[in-house]
PQR file with spaces between the fields and no chain letter, atoms N, CA, C, O and H, PARSE charges and radii, in Angstrom:
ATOM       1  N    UNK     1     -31.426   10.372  -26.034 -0.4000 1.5000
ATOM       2  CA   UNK     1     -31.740    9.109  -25.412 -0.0000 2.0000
ATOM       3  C    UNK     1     -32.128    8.083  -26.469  0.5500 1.7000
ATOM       4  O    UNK     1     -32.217    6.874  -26.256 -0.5500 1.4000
ATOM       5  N    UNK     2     -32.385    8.796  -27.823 -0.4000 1.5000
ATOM       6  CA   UNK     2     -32.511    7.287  -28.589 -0.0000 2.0000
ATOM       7  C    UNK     2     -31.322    6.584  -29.118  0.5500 1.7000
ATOM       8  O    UNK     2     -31.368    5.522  -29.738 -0.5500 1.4000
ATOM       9  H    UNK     2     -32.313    9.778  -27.996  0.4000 1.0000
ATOM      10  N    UNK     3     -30.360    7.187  -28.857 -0.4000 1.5000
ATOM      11  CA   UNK     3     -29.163    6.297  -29.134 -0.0000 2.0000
ATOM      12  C    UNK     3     -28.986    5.545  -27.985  0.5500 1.7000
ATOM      13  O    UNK     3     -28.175    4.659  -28.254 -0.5500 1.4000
ATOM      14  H    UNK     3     -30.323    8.050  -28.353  0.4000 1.0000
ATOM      15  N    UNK     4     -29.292    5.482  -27.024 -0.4000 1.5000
ATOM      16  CA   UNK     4     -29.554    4.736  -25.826 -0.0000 2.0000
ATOM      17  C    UNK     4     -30.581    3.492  -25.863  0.5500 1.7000
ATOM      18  O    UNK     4     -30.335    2.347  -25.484 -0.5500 1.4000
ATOM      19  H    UNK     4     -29.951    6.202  -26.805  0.4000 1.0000
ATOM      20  N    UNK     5     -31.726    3.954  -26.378 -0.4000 1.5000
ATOM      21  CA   UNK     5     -32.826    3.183  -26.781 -0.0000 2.0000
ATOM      22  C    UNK     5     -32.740    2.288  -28.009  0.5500 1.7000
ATOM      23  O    UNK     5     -33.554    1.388  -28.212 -0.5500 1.4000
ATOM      24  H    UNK     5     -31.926    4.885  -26.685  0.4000 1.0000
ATOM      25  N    UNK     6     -31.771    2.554  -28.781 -0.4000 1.5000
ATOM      26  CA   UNK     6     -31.327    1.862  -29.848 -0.0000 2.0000
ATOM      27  C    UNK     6     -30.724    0.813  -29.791  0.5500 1.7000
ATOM      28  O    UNK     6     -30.978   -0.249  -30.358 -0.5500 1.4000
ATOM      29  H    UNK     6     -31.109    3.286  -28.616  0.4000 1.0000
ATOM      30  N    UNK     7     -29.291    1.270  -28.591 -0.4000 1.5000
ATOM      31  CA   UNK     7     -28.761    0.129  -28.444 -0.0000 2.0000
ATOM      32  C    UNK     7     -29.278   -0.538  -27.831  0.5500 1.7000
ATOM      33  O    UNK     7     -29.148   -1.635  -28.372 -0.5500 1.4000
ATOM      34  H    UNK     7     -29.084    2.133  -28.131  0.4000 1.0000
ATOM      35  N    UNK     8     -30.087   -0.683  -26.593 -0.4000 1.5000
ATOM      36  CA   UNK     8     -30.582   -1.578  -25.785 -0.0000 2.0000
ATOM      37  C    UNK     8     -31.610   -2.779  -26.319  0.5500 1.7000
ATOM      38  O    UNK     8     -31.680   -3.941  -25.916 -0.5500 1.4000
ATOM      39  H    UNK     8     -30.192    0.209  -26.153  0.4000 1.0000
ATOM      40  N    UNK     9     -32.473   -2.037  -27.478 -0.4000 1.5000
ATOM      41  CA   UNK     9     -33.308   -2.741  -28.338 -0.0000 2.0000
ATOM      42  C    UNK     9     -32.647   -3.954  -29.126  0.5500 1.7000
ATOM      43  O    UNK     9     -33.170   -5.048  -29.341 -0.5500 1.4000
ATOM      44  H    UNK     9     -32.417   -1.093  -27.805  0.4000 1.0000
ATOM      45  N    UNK    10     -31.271   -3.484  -29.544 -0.4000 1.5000
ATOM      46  CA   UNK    10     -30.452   -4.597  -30.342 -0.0000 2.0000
ATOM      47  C    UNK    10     -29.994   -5.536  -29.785  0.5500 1.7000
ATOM      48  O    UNK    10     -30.029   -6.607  -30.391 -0.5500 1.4000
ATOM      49  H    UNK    10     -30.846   -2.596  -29.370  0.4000 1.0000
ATOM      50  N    UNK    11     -29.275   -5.478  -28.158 -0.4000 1.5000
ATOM      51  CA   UNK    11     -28.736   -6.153  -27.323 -0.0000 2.0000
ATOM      52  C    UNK    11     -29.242   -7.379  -27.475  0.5500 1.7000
ATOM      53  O    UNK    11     -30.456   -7.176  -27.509 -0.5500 1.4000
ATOM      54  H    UNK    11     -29.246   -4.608  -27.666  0.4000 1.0000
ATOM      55  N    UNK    12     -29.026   -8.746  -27.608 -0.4000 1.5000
ATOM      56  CA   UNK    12     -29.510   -9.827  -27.318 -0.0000 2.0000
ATOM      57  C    UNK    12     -29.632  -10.133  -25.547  0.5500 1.7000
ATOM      58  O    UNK    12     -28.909   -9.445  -24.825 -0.5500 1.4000
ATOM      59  H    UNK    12     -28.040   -8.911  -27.581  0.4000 1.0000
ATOM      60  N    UNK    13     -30.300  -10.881  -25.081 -0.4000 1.5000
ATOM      61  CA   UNK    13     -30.698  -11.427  -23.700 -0.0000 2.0000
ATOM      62  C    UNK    13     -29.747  -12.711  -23.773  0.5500 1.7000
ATOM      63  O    UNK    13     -29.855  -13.609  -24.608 -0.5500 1.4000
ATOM      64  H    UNK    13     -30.887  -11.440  -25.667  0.4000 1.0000
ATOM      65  N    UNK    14     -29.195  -12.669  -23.179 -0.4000 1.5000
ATOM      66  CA   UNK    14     -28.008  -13.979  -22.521 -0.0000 2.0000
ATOM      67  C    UNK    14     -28.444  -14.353  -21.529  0.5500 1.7000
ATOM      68  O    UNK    14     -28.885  -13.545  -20.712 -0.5500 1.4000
ATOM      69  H    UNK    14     -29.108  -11.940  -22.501  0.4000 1.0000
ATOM      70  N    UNK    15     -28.450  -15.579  -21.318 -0.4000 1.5000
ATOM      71  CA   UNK    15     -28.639  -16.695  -20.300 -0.0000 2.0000
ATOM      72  C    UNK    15     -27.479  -16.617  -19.480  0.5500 1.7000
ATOM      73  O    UNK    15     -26.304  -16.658  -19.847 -0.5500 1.4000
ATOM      74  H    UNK    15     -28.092  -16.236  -21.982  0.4000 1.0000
ATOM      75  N    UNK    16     -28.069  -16.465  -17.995 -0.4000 1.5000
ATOM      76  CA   UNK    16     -27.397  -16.410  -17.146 -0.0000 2.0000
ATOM      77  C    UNK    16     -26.689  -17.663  -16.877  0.5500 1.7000
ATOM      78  O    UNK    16     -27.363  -18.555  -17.391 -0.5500 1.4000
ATOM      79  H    UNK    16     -29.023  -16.432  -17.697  0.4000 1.0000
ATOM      80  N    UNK    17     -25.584  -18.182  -16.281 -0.4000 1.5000
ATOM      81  CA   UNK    17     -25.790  -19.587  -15.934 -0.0000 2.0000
ATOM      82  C    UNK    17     -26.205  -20.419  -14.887  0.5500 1.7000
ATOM      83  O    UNK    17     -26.428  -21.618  -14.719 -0.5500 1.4000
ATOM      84  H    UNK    17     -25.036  -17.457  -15.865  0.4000 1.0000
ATOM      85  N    UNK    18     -26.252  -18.788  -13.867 -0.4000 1.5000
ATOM      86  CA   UNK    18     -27.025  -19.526  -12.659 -0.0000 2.0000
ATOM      87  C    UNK    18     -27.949  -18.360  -12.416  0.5500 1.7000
ATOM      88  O    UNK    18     -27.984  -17.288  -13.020 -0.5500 1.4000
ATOM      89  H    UNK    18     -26.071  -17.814  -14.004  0.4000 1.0000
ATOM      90  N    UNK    19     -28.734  -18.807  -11.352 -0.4000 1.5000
ATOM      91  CA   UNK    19     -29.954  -17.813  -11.232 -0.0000 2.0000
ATOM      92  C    UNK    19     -29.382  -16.322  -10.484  0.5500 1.7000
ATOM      93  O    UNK    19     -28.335  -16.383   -9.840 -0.5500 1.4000
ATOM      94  H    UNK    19     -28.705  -19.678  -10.861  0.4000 1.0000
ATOM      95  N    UNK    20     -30.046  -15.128  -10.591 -0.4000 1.5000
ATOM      96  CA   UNK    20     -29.391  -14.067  -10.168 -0.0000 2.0000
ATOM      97  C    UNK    20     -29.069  -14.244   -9.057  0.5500 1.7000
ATOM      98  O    UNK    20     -27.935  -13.834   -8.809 -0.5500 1.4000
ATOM      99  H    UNK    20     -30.897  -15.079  -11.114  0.4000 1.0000
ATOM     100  N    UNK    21     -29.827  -14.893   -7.892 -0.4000 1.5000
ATOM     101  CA   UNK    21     -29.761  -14.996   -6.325 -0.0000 2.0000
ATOM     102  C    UNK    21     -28.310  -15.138   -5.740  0.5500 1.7000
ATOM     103  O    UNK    21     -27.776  -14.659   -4.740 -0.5500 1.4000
ATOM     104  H    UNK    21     -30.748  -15.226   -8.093  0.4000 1.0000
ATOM     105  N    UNK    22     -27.842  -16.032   -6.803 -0.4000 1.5000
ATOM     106  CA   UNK    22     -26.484  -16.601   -6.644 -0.0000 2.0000
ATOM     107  C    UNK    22     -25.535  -16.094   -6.326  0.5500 1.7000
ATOM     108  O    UNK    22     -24.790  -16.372   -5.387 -0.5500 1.4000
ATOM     109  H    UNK    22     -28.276  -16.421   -7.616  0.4000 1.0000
ATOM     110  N    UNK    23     -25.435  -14.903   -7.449 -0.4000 1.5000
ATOM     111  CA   UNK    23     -24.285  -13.976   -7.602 -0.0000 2.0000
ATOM     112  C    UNK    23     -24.347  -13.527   -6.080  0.5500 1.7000
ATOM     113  O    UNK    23     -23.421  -14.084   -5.490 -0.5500 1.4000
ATOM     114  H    UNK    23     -26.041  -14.676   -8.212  0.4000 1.0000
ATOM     115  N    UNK    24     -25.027  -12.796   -5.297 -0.4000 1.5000
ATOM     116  CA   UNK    24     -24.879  -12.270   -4.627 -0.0000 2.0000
ATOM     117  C    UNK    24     -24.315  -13.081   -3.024  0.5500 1.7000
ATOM     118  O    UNK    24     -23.556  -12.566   -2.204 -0.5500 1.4000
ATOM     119  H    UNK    24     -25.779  -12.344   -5.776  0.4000 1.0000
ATOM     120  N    UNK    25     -24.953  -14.447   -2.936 -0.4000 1.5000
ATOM     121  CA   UNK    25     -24.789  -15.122   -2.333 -0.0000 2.0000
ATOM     122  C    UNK    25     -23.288  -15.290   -2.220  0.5500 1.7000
ATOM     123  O    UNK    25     -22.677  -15.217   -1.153 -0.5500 1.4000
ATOM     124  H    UNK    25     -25.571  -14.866   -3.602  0.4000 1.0000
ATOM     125  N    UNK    26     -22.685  -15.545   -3.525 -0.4000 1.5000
ATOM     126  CA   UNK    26     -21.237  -15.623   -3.868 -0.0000 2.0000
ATOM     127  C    UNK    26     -19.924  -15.179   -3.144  0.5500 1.7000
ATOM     128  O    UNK    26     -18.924  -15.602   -2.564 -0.5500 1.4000
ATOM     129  H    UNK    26     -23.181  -15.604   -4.391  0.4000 1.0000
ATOM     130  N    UNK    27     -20.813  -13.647   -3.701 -0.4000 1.5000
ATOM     131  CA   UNK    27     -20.330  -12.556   -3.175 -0.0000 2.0000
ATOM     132  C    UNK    27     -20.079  -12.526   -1.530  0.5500 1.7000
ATOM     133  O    UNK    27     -19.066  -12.081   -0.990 -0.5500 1.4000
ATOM     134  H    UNK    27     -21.626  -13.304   -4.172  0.4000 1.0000
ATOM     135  N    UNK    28     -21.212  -13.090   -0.871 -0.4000 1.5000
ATOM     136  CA   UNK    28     -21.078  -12.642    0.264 -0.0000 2.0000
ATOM     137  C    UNK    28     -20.163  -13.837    1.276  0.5500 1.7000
ATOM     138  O    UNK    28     -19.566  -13.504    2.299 -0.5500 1.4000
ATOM     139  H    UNK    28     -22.035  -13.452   -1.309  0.4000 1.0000
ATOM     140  N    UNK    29     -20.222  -15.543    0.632 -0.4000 1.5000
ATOM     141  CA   UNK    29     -19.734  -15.969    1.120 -0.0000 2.0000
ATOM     142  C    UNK    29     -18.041  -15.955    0.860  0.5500 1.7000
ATOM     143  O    UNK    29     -17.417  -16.670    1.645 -0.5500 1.4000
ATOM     144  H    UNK    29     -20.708  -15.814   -0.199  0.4000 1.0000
ATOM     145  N    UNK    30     -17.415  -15.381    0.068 -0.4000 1.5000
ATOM     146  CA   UNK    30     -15.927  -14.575   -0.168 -0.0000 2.0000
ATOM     147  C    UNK    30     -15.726  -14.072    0.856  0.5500 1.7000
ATOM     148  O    UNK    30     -14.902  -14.356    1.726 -0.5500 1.4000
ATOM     149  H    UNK    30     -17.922  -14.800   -0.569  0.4000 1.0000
ATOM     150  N    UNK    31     -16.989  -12.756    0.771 -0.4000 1.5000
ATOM     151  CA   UNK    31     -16.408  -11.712    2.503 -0.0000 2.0000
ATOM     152  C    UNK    31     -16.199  -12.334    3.190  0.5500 1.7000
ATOM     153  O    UNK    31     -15.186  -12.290    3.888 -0.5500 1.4000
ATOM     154  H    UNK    31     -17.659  -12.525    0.065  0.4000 1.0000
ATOM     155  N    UNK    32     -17.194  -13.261    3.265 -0.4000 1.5000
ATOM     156  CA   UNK    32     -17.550  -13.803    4.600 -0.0000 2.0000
ATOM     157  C    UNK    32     -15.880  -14.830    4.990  0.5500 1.7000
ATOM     158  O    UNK    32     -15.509  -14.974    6.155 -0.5500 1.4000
ATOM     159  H    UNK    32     -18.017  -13.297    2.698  0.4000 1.0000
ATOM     160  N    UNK    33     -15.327  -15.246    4.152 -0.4000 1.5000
ATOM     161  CA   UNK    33     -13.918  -16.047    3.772 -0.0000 2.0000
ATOM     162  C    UNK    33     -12.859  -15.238    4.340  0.5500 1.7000
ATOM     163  O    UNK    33     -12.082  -15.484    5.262 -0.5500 1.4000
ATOM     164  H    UNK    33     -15.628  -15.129    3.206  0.4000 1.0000
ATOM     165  N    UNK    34     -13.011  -14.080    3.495 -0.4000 1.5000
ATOM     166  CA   UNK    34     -11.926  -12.907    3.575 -0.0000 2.0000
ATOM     167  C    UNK    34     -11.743  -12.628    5.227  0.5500 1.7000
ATOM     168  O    UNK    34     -10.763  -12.443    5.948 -0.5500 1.4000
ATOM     169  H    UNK    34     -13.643  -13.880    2.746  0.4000 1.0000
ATOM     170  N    UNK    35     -13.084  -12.691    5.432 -0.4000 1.5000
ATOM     171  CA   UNK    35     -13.393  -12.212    7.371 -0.0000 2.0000
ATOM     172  C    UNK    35     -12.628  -12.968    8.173  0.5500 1.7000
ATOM     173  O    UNK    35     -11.975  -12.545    9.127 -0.5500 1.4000
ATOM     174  H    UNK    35     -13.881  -12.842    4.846  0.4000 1.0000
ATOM     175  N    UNK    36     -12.719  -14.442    7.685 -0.4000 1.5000
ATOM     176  CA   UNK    36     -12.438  -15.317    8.378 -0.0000 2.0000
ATOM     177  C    UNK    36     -11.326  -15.088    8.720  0.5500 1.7000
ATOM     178  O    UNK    36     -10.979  -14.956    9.894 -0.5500 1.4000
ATOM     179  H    UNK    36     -13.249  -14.786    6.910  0.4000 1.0000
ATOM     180  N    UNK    37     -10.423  -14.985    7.497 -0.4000 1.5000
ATOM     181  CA   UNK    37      -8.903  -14.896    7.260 -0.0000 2.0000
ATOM     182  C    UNK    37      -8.147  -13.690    8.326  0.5500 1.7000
ATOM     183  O    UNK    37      -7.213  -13.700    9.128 -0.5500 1.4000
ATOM     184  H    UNK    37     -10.706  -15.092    6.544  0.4000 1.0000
ATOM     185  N    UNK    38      -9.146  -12.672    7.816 -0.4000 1.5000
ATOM     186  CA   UNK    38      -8.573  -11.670    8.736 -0.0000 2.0000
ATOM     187  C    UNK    38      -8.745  -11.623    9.979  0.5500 1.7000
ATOM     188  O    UNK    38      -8.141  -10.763   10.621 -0.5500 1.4000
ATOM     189  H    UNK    38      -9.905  -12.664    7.164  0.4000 1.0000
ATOM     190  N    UNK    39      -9.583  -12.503   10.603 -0.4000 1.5000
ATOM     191  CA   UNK    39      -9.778  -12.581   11.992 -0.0000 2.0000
ATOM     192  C    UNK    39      -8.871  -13.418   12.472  0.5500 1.7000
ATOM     193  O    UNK    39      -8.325  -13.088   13.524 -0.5500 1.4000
ATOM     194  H    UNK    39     -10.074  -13.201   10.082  0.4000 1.0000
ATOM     195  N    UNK    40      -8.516  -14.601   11.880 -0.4000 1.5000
ATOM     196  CA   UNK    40      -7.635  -15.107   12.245 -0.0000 2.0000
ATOM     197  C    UNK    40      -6.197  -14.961   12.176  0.5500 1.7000
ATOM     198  O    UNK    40      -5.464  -15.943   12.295 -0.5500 1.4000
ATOM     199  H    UNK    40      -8.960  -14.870   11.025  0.4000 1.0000
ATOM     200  N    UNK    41      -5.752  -13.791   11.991 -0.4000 1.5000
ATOM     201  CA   UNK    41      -4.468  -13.168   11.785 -0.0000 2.0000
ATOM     202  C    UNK    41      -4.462  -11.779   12.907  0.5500 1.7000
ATOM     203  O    UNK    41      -3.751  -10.775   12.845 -0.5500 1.4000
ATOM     204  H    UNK    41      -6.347  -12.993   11.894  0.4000 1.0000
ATOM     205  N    UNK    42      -5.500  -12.128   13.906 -0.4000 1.5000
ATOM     206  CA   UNK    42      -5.766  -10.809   14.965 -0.0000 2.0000
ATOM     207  C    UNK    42      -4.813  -11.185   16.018  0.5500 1.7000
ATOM     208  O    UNK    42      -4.570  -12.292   16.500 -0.5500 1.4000
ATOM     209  H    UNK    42      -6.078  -12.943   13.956  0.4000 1.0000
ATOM     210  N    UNK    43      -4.276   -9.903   16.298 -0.4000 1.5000
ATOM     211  CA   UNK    43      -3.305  -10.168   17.607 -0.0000 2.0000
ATOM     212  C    UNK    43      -1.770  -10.960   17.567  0.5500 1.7000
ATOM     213  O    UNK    43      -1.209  -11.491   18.526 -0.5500 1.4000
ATOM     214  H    UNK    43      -4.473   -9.004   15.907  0.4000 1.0000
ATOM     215  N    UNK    44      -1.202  -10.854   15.940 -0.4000 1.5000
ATOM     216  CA   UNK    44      -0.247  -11.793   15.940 -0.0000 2.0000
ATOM     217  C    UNK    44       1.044  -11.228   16.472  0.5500 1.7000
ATOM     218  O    UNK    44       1.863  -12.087   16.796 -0.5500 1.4000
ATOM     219  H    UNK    44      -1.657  -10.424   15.161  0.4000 1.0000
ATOM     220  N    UNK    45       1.503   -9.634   16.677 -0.4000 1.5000
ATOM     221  CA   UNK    45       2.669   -9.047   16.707 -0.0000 2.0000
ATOM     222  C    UNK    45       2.322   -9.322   18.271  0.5500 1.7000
ATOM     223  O    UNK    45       3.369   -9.549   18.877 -0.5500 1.4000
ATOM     224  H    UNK    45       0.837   -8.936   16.414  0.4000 1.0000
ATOM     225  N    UNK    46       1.107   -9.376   19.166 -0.4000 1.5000
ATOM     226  CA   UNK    46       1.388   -9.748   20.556 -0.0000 2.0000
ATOM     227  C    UNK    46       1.769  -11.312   21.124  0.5500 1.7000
ATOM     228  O    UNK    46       2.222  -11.492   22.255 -0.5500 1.4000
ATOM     229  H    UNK    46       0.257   -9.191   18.674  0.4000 1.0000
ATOM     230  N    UNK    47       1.562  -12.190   20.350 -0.4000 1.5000
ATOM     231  CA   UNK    47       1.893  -13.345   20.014 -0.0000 2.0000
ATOM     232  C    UNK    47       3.287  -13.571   20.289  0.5500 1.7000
ATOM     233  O    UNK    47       3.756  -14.410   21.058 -0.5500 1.4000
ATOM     234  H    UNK    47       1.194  -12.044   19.432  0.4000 1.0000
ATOM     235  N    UNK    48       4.076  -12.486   19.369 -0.4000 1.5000
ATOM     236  CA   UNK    48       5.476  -12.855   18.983 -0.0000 2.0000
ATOM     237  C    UNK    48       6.230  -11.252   19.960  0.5500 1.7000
ATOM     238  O    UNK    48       7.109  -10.491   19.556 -0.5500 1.4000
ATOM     239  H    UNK    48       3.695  -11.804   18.745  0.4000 1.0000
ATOM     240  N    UNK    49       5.399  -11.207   21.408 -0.4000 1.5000
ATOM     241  CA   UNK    49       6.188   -9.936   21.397 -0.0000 2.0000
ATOM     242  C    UNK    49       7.819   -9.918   21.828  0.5500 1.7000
ATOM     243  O    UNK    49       8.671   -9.033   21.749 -0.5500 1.4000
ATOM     244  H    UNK    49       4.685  -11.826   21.736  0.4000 1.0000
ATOM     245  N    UNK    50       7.860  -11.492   22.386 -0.4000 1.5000
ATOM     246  CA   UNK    50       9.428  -11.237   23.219 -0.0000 2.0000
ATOM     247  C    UNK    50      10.100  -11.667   22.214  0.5500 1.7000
ATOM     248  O    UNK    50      11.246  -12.038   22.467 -0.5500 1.4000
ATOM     249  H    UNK    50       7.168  -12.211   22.450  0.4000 1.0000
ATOM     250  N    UNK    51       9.743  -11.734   21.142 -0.4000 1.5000
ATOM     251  CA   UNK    51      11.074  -11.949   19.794 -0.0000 2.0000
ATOM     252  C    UNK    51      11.041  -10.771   19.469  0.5500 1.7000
ATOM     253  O    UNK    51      12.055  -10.230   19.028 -0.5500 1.4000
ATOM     254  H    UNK    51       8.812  -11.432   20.936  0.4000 1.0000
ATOM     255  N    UNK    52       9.932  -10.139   19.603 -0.4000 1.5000
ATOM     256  CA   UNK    52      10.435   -8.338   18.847 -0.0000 2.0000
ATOM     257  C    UNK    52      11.004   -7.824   19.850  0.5500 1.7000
ATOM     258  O    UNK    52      11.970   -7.189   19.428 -0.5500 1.4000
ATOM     259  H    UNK    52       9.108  -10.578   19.961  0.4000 1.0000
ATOM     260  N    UNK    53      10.941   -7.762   20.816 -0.4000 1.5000
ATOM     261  CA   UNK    53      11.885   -7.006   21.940 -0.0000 2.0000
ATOM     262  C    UNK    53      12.984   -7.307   21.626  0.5500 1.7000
ATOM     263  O    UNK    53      13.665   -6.359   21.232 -0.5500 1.4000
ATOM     264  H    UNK    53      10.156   -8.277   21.159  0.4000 1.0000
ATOM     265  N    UNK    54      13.658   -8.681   21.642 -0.4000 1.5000
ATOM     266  CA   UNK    54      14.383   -9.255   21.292 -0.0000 2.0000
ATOM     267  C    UNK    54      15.284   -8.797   20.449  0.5500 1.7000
ATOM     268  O    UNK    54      16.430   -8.447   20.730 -0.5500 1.4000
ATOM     269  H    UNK    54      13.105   -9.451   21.962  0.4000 1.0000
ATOM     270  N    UNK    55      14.735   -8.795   19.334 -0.4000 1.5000
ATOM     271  CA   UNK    55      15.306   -8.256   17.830 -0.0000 2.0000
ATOM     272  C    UNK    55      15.630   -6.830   17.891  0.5500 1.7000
ATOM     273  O    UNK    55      16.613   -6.437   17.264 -0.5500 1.4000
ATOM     274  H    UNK    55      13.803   -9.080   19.105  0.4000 1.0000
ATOM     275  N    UNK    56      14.782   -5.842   18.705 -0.4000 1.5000
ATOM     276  CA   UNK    56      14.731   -4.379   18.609 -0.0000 2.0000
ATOM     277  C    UNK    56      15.942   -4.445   19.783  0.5500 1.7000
ATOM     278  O    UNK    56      16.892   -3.716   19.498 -0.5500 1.4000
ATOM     279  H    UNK    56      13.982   -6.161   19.215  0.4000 1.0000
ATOM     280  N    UNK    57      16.020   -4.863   20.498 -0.4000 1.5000
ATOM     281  CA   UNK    57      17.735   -4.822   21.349 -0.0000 2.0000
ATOM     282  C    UNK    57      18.582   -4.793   20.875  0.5500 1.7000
ATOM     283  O    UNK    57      19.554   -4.049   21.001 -0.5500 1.4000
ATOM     284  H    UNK    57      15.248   -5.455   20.729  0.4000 1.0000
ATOM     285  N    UNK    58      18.335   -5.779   20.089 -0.4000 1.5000
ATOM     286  CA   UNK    58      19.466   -6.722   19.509 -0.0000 2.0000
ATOM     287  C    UNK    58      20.232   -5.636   19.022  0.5500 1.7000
ATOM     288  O    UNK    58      21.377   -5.329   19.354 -0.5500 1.4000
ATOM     289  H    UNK    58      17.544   -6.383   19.986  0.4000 1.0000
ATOM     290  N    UNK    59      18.972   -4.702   17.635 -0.4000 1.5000
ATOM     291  CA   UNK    59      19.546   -3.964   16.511 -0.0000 2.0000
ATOM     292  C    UNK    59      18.949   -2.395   17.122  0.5500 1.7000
ATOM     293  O    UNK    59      18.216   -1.817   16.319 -0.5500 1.4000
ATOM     294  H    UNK    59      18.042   -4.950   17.365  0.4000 1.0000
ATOM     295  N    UNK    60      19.095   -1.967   17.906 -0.4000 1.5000
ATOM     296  CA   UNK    60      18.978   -1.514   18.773 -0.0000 2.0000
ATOM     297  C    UNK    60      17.589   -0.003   18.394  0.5500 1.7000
ATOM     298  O    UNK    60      17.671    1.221   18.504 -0.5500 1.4000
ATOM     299  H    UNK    60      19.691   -2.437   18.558  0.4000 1.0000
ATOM     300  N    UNK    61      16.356   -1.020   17.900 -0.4000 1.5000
ATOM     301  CA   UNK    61      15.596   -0.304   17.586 -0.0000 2.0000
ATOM     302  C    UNK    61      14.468    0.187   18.455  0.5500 1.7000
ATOM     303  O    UNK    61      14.522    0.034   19.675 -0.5500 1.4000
ATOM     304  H    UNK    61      16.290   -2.014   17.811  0.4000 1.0000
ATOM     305  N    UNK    62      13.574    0.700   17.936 -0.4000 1.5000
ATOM     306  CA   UNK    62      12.384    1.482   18.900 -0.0000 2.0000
ATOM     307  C    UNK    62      11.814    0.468   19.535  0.5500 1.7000
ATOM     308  O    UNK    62      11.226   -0.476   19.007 -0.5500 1.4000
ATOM     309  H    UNK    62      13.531    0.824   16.945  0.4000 1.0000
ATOM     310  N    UNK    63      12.062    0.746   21.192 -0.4000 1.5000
ATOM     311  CA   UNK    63      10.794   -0.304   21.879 -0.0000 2.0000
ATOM     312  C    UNK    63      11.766   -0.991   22.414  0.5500 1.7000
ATOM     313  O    UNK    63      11.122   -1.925   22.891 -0.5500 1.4000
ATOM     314  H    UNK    63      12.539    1.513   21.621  0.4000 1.0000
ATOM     315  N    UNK    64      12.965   -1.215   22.700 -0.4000 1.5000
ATOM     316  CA   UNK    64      14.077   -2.148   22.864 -0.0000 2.0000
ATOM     317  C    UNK    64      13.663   -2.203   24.505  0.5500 1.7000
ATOM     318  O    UNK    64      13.470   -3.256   25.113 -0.5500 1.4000
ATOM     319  H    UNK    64      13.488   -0.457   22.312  0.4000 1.0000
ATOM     320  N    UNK    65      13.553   -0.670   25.170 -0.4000 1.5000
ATOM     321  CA   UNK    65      12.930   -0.996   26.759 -0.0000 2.0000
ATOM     322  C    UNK    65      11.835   -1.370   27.255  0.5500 1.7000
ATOM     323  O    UNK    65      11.528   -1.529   28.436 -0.5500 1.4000
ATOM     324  H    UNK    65      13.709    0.185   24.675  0.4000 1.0000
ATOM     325  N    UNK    66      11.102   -1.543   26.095 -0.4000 1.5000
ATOM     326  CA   UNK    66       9.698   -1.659   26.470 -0.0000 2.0000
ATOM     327  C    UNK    66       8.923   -2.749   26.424  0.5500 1.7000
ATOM     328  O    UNK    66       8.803   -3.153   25.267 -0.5500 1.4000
ATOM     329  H    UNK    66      11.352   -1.414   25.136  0.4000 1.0000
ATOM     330  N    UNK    67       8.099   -3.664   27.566 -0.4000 1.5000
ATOM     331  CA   UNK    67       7.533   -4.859   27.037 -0.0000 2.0000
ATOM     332  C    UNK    67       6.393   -4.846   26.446  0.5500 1.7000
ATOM     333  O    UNK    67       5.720   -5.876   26.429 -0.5500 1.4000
ATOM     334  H    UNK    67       8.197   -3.335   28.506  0.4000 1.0000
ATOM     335  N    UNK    68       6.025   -3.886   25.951 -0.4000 1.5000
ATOM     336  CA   UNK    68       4.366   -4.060   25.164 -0.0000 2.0000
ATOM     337  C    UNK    68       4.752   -4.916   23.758  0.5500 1.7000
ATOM     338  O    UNK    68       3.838   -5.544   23.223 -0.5500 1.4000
ATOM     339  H    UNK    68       6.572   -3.049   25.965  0.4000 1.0000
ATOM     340  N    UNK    69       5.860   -4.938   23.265 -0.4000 1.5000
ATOM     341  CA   UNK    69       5.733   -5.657   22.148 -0.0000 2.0000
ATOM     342  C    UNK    69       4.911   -5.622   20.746  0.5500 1.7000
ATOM     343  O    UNK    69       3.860   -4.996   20.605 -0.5500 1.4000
ATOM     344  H    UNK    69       6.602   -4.427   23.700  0.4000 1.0000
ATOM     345  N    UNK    70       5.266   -6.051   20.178 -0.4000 1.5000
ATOM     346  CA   UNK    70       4.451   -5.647   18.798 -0.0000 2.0000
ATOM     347  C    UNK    70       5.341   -4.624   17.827  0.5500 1.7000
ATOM     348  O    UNK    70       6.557   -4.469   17.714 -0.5500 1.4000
ATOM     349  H    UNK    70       6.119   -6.560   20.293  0.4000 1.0000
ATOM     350  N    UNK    71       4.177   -3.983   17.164 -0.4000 1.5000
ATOM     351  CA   UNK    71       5.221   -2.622   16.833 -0.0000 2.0000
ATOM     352  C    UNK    71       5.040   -1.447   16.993  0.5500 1.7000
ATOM     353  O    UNK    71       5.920   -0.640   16.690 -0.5500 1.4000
ATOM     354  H    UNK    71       3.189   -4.109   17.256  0.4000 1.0000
């Protein structure tokens, strides 16, 4: 452990540029972004289901009889 203790002793202290509180704050308003994003992309394949029926007829794929739509 004193090669541990060694280096840490040498390390200089750097100035943050903002206060620690921040970082985390940061952090959370991203998720909080990311959330947004993904919430608003909820429910889109039911949105568009009579074009996928549509398309799955067409090319005569899975679901072609079925109206639940989506995938």
């Amino acid at each position: 452990m004193s090669f541990l203790t060694a280096v840490l002793t040498e390390v200089e202290h750097i100035a943050l540029p903002l206060p620690l509180v921040v970082y985390p704050m940061v952090a959370a308003v991203l998720f909080l972004a990311l959330g947004v994003v993904l919430w608003s992309f909820r429910d889109v394949a039911n949105r568009h289901s009579g074009k996928a029926n549509a398309y799955a007829a067409a090319h005569g794929g899975y679901g072609s009889t079925s109206d639940t739509g989506g995938h």
